[in-house]
C-alpha positions in Angstrom: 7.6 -10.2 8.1 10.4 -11.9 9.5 12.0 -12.3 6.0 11.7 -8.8 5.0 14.0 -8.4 7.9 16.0 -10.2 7.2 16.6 -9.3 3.9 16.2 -5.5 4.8 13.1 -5.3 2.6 9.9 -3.1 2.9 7.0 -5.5 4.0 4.3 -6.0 1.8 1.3 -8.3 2.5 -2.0 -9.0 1.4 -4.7 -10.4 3.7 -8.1 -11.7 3.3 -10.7 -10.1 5.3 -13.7 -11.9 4.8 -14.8 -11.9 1.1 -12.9 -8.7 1.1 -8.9 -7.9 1.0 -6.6 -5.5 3.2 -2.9 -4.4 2.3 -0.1 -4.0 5.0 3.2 -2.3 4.3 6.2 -1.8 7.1 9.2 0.1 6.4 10.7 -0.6 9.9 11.7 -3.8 8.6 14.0 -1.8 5.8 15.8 0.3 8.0 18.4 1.2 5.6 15.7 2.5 2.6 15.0 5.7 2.7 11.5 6.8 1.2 11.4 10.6 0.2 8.7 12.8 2.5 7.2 13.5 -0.8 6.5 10.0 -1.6 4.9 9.3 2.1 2.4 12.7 0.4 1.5 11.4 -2.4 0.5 7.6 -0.6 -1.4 9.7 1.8 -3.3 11.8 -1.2 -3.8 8.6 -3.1 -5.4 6.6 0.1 -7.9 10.0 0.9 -9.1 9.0 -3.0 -9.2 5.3 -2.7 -11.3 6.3 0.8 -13.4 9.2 -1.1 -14.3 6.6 -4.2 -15.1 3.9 -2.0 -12.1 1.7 -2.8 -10.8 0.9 0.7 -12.4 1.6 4.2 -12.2 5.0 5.6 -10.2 3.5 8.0 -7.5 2.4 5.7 -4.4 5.2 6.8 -0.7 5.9 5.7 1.6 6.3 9.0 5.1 6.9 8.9 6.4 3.8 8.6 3.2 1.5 8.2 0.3 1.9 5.9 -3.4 -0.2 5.7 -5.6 -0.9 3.4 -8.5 -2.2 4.2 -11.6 -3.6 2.5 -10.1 -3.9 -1.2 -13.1 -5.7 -2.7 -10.8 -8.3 -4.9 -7.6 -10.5 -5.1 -7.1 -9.0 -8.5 -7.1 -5.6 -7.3 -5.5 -5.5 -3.8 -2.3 -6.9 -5.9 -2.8 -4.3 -8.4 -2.7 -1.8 -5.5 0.0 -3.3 -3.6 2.3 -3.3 -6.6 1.7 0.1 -7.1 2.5 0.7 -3.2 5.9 -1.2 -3.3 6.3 0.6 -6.5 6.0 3.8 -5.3 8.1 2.9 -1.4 10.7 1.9 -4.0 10.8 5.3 -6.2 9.0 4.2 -9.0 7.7 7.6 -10.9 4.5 5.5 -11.8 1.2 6.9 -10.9 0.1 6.1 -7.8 -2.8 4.1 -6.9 -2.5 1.6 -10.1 -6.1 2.7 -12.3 -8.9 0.9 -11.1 -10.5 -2.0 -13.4 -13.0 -1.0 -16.1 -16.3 -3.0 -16.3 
């Protein structure tokens, strides 16, 4: 986190949880980015369908400034979804959450 800060960079980190996976982001260590209200919506709509498909942990939330997700069940797939996080904190038009894996 500290290096984000220093660089005025949005903090992105994955953790492991167990076998499982959780996802922090922090804008408070960017304070000069500015990410649009409407972005902050569509992270919030995309974590209530992570939650509702049984993705992440209904626990998992998007805050003002700091967002969790928690219980991502792979490595592969909490990168996939943290890209698509700093993708979208970054104005990237991309759909947001990156499609989930086939079998």
């Amino acid at each position: 986190m500290r290096a984000a800060q220093q660089q005025g960079a949005v903090f992105i980190a994955l953790e492991r949880e167990g076998p499982r996976w959780r996802i922090k982001a922090d804008t408070l260590t960017a304070p000069g980015h500015a990410v649009e209200s409407g972005v902050y919506d569509s992270v919030q709509e995309a974590i209530g369908r992570l939650i509702r498909t049984g993705q992440v942990h209904p626990g998992s939330y998007a805050g003002p400034a700091c967002l969790v997700l928690h219980d991502v069940d792979s490595e592969q797939r909490a990168r996939e979804l943290a890209a698509a996080l700093h993708a979208a904190l970054y104005g990237d038009p991309a759909p947001w959450p990156a499609p989930s894996p086939g079998p």
